[in-house]
N, C-alpha and C positions, 0 to 999 in steps of 0.2 A: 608853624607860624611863630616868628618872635613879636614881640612884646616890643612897644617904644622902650622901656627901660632898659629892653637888654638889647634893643640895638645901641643904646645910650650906652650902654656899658663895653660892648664893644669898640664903640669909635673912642671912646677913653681911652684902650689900649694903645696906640696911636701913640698917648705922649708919655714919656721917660718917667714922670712922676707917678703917673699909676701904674706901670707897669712894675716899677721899683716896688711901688705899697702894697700892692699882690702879689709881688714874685709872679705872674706870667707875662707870655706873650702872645701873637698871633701869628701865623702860616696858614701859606693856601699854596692851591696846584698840587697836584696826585705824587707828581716827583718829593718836592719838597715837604709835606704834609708823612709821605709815607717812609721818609728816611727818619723823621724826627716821630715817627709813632716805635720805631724799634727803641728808642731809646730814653726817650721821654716820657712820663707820664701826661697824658692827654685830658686836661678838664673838658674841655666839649667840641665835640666834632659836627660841624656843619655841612651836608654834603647834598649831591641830588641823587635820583632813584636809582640812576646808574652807577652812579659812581657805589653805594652804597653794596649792591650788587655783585659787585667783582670780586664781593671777599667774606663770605658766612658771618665772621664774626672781627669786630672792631677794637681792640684795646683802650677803649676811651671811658671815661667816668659817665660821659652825657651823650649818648649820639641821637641826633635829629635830622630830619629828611625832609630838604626846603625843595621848593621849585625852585627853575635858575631864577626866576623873577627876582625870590622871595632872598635868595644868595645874592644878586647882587644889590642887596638895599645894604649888604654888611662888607661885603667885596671892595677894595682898596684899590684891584685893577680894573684896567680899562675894560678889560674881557674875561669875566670870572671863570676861573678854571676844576668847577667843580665843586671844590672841596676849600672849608676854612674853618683853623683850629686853633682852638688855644690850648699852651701848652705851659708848663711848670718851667720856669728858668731854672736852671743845673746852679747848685746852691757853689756858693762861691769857694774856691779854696787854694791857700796863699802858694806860690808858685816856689819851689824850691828850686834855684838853677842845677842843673846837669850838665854834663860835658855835651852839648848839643848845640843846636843854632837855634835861636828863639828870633823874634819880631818885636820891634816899640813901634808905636803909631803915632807920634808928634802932630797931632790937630789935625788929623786927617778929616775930615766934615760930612764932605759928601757920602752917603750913603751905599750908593750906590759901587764908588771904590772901596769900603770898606768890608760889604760881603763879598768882593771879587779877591779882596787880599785874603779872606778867610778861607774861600774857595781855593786859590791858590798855595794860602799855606797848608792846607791838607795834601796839596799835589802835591808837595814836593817834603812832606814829611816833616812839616814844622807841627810840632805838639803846641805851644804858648803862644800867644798874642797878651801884649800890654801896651794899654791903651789911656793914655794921657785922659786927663780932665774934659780938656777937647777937642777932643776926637768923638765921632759918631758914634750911639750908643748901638752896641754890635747887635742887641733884642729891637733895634726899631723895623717895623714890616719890610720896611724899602730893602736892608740889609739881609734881615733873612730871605729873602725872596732870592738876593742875589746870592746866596752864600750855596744853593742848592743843597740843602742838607747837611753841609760841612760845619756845620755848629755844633753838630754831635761829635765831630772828631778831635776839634780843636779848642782849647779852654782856652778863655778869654778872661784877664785880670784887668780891670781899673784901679790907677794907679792914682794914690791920694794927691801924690807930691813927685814929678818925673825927675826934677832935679834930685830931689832927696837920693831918689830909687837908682840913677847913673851913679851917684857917687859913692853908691854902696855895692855896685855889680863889681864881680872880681873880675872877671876876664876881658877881652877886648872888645871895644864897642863902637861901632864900624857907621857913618854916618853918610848922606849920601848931598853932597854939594857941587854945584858950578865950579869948574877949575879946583875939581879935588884928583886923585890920582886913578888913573887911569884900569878900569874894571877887569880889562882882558891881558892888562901887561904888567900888574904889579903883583908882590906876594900878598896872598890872604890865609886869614885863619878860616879854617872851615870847620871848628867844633869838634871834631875827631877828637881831642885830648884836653878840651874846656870850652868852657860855656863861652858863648859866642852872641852877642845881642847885633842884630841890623835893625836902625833907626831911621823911619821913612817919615818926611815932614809933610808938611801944609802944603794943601795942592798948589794954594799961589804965591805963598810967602817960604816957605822949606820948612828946613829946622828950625826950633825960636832959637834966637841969641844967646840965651839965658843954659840952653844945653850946651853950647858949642863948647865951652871948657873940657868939658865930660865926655867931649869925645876921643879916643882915640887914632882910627882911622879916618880920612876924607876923600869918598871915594862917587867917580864918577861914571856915568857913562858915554862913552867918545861919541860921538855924532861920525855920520860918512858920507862923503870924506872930511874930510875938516876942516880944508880950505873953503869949501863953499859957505854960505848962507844956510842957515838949517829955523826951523823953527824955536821956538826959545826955551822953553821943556818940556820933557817926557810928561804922559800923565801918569799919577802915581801910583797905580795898578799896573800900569805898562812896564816902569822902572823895575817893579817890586818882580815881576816877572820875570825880568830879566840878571836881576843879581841872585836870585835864588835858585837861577839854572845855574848859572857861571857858579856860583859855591856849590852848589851840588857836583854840578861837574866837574870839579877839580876833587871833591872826594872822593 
C-alpha cells in the first residue's frame, strides 16, 4: 500500500526540477524496467504478484508488491504494465569527442522523438547524444518509455551553451536543412578518421539561426520524385533514421 506522500513523491518525479534535485527517475513495463535493472541502481521497485514472481530475487534497494489497482494510482500510462521504478540517473560525465559520429539535438521537444532518437542512436552505434538547453529532457517518463532501455547504452550530455560547444568541435559538423545538399548524392564524412557531429533541429522551426554559422555541411533529404508535391517535412525521428543509415552505410 503507498502512502499519499509517496504517491506525492512519485508524480514529482514527472518534472525536470525534482528529478534534477534527486538525481532520479521513473520507468515502467517489464522490457524497459528490466533493461535499466542491469545497469542502474534501482531505489524502488513497484510491481504486481506476478510480475514479482518471474524472478527469485530483485536488484532493487525497496521492492513492494502493489495490486494493479494500487499500480495504477502511480502509473503514467494508460494501461500499466506491471512494473514501475525509480531509478538513480548515471551521474554526468563531460564528453571527450573521438574519431566517431556523435548527435546534437537542437530544441528537439517533443518527448516522444527524443527517446526514439536514443532508441535509434543505440541502433546504429552512436555512443553520445548532446542536447541543447531545449531540447527534451532525455530522464523525463514520456522519453524513457520510448527509448526502450537504450539509456543504458547511450550517454546523454546537456549542453550549457550549443553555440559555445559548435564552435569549439574540431571536426565537421553536418546539419540538416531545406535545399541543403543532397543526402544520397554528395560526399560525406562518416567519422572513420574524426569526430563527426550530425545536428538535428526543432520539429517545426529546424535549426535556430544562431547555430547556422557553425555549421559546416547543409544536408538534405530528397523527397520522391521531386517534381511532385510532397508533404512539407520529415518528422525528426524519421530524418534522424534516415541519415544515420546512409552514414553507416557508406562506412
Amino acid at each position: 500500500m503507498l502512502t499519499r506522500a509517496e504517491i506525492k513523491w512519485l508524480r514529482g518525479l514527472t518534472r525536470k526540477r525534482q528529478r534534477d534535485a534527486e538525481g532520479l527517475f521513473i520507468a515502467e513495463g517489464p522490457k524497459v524496467v528490466g533493461d535499466l535493472l542491469a545497469l542502474l541502481p534501482c531505489r524502488l521497485l513497484l510491481a504486481t504478484a506476478d510480475f514479482l514472481q518471474s524472478k527469485a530475487q530483485w536488484p532493487a534497494a525497496e521492492v513492494r508488491e502493489l495490486s494493479a489497482s494500487e499500480l495504477s494510482r502511480v502509473s503514467l500510462l494508460q494501461a500499466p504494465q506491471q512494473v514501475v521504478a525509480v531509478f538513480e540517473k548515471p551521474a554526468p560525465t563531460p564528453w571527450q569527442p573521438a574519431e566517431e559520429l556523435a548527435l546534437a539535438l537542437d530544441g528537439v521537444q517533443d518527448p516522444g522523438n527524443v527517446g526514439t532518437i536514443v532508441r535509434l542512436a543505440d541502433w546504429f552505434g552512436i555512443h553520445n547524444i548532446l542536447c541543447s538547453p531545449t531540447t527534451a529532457d532525455a530522464f523525463a517518463p514520456k522519453v524513457v518509455q520510448a527509448t526502450m532501455g537504450a539509456l543504458t547504452r547511450v550517454k546523454i550530455h546537456r549542453l550549457c551553451d550549443t553555440v559555445t560547444f559548435l564552435k569549439g568541435f574540431s571536426g565537421p559538423r553536418l546539419g540538416t536543412f531545406l535545399g541543403g545538399e543532397d543526402l544520397y548524392t554528395t560526399e560525406l564524412p562518416t567519422g572513420k578518421d574524426e569526430p563527426v557531429l550530425l545536428i538535428m533541429g526543432n520539429e517545426g522551426q529546424g535549426i535556430h539561426p544562431d547555430l547556422e554559422p557553425h555549421i559546416d555541411r547543409r544536408i538534405t533529404i530528397p523527397p520522391y520524385p521531386a517534381e511532385n508535391s510532397h508533404t512539407e517535412s520529415l518528422n525528426v525521428a524519421i530524418a534522424t533514421a534516415l541519415l544515420l543509415g546512409e552514414l553507416r552505410r557508406r562506412l
